[in-house]
ROSE-4610 file (N, C-alpha, C; in Angstrom, 1 decimal, always signed):
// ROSE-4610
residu = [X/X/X/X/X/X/X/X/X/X/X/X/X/X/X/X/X/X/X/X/X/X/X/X/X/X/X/X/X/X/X/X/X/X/X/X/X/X/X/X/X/X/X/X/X/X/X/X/X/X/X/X/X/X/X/X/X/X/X/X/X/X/X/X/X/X/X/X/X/X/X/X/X/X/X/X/X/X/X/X/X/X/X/X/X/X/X/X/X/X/X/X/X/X/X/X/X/X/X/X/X/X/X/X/X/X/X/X/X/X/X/X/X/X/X/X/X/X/X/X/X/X/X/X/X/X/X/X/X/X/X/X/X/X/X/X/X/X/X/X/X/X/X/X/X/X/X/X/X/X/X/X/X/X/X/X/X/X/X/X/X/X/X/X/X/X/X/X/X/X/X/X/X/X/X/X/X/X/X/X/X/X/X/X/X/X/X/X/X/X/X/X/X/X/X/X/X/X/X/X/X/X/X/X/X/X/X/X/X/X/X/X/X/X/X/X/X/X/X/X/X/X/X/X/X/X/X/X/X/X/X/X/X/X/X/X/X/X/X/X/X/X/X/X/X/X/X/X/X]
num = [1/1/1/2/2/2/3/3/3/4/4/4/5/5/5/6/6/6/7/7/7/8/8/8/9/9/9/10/10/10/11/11/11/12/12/12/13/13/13/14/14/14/15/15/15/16/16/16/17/17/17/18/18/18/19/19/19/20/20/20/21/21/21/22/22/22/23/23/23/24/24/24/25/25/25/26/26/26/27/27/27/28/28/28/29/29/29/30/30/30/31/31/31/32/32/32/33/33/33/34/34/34/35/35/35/36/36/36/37/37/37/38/38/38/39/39/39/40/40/40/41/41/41/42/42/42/43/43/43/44/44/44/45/45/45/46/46/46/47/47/47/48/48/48/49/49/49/50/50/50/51/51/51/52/52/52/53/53/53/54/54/54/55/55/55/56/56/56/57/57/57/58/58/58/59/59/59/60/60/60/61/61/61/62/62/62/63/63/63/64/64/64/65/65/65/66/66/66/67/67/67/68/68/68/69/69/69/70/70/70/71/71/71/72/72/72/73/73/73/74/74/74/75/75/75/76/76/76/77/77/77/78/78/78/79/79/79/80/80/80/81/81/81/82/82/82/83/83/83]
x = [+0.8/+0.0/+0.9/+0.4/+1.1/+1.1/+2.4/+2.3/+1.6/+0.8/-0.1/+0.3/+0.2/+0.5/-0.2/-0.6/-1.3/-0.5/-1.0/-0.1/-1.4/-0.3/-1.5/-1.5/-2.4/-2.9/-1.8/-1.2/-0.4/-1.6/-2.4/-3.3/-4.4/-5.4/-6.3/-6.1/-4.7/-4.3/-5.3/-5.9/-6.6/-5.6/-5.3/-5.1/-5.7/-5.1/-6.2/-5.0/-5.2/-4.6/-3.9/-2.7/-2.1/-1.7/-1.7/-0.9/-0.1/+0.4/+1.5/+0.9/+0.5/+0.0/+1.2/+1.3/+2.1/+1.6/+2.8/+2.4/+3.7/+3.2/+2.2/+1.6/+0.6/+0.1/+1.0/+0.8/+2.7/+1.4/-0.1/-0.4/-0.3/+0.1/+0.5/+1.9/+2.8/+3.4/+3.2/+3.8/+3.4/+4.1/+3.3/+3.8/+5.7/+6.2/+7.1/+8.1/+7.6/+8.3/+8.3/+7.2/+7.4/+9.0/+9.1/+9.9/+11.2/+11.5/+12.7/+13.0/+11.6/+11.9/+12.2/+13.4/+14.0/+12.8/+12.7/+11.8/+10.9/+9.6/+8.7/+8.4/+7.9/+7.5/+6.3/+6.4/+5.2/+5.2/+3.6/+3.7/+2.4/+2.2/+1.4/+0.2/-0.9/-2.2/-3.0/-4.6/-5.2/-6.2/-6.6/-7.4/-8.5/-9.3/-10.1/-9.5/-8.7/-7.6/-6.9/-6.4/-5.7/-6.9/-7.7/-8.6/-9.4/-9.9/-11.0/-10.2/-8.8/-8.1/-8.0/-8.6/-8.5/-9.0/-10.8/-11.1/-10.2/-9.7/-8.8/-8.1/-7.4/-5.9/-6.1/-7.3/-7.8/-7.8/-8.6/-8.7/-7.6/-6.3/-4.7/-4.3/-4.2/-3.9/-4.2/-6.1/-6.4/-5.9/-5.4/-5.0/-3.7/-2.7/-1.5/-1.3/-2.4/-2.1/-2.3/-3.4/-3.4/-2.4/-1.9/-0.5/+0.9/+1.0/+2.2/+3.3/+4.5/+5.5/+6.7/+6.3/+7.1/+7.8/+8.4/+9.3/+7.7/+7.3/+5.9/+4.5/+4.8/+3.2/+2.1/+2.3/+1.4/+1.0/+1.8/+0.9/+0.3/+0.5/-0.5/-1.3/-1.4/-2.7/-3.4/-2.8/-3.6/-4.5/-3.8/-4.4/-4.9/-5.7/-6.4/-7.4/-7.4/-8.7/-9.9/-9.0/-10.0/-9.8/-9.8/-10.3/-11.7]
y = [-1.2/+0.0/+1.2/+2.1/+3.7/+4.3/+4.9/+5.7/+7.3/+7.5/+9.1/+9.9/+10.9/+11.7/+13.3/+13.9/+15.1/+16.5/+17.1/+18.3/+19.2/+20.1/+20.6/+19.5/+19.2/+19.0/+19.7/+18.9/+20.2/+20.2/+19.8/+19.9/+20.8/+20.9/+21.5/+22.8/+22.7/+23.1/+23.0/+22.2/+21.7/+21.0/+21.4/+20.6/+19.6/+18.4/+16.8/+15.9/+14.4/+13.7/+13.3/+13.2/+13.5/+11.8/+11.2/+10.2/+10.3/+10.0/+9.7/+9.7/+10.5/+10.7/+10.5/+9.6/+9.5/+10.8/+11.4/+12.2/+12.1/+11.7/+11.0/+9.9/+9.3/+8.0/+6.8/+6.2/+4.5/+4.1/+4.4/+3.4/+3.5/+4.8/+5.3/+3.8/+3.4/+2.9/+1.2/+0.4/-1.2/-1.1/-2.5/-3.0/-3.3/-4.4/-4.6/-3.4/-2.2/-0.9/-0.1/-0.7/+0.4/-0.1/-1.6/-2.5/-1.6/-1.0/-0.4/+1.3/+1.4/+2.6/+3.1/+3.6/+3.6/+4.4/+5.6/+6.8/+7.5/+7.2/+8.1/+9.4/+10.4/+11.9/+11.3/+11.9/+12.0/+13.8/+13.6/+14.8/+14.4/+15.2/+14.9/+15.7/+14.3/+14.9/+14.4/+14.8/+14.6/+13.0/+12.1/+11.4/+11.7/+12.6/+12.9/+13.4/+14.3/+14.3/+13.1/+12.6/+11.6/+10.4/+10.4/+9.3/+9.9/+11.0/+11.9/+11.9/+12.0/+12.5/+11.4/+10.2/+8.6/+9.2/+9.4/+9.8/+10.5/+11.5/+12.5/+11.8/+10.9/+9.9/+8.9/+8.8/+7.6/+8.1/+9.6/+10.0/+10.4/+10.9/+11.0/+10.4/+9.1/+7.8/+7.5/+7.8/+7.3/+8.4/+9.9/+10.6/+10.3/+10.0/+9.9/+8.6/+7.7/+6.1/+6.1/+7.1/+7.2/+7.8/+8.8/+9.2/+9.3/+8.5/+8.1/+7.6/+7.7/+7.1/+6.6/+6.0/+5.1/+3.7/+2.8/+1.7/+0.7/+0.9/+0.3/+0.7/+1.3/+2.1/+0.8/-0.2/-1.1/-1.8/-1.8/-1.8/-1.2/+0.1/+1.1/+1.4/+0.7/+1.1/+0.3/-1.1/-2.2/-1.9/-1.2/-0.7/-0.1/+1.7/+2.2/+1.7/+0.5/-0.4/-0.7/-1.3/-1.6/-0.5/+0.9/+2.1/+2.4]
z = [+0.0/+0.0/+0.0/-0.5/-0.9/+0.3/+0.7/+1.9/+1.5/+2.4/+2.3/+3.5/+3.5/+4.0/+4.4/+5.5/+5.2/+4.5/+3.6/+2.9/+2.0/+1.0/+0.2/-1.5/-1.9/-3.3/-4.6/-5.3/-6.2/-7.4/-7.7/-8.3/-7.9/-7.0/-6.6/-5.2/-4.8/-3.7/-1.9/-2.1/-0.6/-0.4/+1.7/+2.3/+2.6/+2.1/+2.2/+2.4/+2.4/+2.6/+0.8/+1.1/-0.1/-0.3/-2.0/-2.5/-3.3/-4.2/-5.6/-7.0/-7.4/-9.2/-9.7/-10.8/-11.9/-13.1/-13.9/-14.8/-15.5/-17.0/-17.4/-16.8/-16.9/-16.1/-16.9/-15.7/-16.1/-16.8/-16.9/-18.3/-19.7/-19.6/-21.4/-21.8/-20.6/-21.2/-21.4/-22.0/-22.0/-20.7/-20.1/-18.7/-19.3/-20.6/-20.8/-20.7/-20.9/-20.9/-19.5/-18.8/-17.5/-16.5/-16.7/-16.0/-16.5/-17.5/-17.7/-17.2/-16.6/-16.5/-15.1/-14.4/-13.1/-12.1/-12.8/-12.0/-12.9/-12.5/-12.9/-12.6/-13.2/-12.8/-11.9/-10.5/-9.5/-9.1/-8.7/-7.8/-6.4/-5.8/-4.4/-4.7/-4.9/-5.3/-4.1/-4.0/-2.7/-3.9/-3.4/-3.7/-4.9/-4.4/-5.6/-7.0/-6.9/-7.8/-8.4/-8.0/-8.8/-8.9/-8.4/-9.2/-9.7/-9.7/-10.6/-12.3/-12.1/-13.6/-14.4/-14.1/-14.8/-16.4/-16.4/-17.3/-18.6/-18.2/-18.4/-19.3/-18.4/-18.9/-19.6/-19.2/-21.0/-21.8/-22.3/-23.3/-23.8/-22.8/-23.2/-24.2/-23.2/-23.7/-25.4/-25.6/-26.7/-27.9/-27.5/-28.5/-28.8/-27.9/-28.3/-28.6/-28.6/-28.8/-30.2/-30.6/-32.0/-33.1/-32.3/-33.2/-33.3/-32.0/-31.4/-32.3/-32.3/-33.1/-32.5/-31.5/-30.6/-31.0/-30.3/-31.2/-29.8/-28.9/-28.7/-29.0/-30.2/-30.7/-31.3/-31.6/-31.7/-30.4/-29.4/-28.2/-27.3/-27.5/-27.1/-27.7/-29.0/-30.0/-29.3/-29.3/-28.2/-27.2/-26.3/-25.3/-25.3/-26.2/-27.1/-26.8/-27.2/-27.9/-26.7/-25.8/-24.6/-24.2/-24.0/-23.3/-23.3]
């Protein structure tokens, strides 16, 4: 489980109980691709925040999955699909 912690939101600025947002979200990348990646970009978002922006990050996902020119772009088209 994620350690939380009380602070401010870097998204909405409320003091709330704060977790770990990925930005970009680790699902833009293939699972075989996240395993190579040392450190992700985080920042300290409050819950509603970082689960409210799912939406958001699907539709990310499905624009850049569409135009993407990656050496994994056929598997994020993949994953595109089920969004």
């Amino acid at each position: 489980m994620a350690k939380s912690y009380e602070g401010i939101c870097q998204l909405c600025g409320k003091w709330e109980i704060l977790t770990v947002d990925h930005i970009p979200q680790k699902s833009l990348y293939p699972k075989t691709y996240r395993s190579t990646i040392t450190k992700f970009n985080t920042i300290k978002a409050c819950s509603d925040c970082n689960n409210g922006a799912s939406e958001d990050d699907e539709l990310f996902k499905i624009i850049v999955g569409n135009i993407a020119h990656t050496s994994w772009n056929g598997k994020l088209w993949e994953s595109t699909q089920s969004s």
